[in-house]
C-alpha positions in Angstrom: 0.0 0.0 0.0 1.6 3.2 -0.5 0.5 6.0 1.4 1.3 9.6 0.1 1.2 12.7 2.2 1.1 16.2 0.6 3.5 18.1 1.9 3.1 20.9 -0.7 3.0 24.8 0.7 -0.8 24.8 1.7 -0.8 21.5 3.6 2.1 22.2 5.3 0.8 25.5 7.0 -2.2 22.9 7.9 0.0 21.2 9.4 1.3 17.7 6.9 4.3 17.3 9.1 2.1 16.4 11.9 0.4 13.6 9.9 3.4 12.3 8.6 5.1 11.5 12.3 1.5 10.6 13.0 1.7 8.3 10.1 5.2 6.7 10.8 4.6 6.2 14.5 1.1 4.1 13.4 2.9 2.2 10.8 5.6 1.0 13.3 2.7 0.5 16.2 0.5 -2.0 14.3 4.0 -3.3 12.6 3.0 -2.7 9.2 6.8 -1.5 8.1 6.8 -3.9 5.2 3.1 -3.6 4.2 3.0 0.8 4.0 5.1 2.4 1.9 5.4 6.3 2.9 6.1 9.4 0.7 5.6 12.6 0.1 3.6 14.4 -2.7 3.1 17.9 -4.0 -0.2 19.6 -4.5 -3.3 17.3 -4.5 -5.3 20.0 -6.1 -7.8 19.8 -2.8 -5.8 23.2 -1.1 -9.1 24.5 -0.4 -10.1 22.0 1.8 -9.7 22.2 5.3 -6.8 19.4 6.6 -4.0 17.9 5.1 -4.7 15.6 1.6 -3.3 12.1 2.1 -3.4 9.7 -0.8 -3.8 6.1 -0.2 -2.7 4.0 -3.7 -4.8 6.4 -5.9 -7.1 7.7 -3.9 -6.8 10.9 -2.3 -8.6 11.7 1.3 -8.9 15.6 2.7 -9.4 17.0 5.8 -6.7 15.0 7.3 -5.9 16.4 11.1 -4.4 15.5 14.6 -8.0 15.1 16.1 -9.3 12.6 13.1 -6.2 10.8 12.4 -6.3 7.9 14.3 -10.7 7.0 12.8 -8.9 7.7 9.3 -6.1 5.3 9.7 -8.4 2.9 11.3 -10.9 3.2 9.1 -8.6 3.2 5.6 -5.4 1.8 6.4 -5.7 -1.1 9.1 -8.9 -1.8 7.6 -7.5 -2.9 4.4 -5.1 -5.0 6.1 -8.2 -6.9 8.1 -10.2 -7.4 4.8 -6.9 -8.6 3.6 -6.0 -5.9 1.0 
């Protein structure tokens, strides 16, 4: 699975380096080192939605922030994993 975070101008002032330490810390938690790929992108084209813009494989999510991270990680990343990607 690769998991890109934008870490272009606008979601960096909302704050993308906090969901990518966010990111790496859950990967290592739930041990999914070899199963998550993580990178970085440039602009999304989704600036003028609120949160960061974090693409799983090709699909891209908004709205990313500290207070929902863990629901969206649970809900698109370790979810995948239970339905057995």
């Amino acid at each position: 699975m690769l998991v890109q975070i934008c870490v272009g101008s606008s979601c960096h002032l909302k704050g993308s380096q906090d969901i990518v330490e966010l990111m790496r810390s859950a990967v290592e938690k739930h041990k999914l080192d070899g199963y998550v790929t993580l990178a970085g992108s440039f602009c999304t084209g989704k600036c003028n939605r609120e949160g960061v813009s974090v693409t799983i494989d090709d699909e891209v999510y908004t709205g990313i922030t500290r207070e929902n991270f863990n629901e969206f990680f649970s809900e698109k990343i370790l979810s995948s994993f239970e339905r057995g990607i």
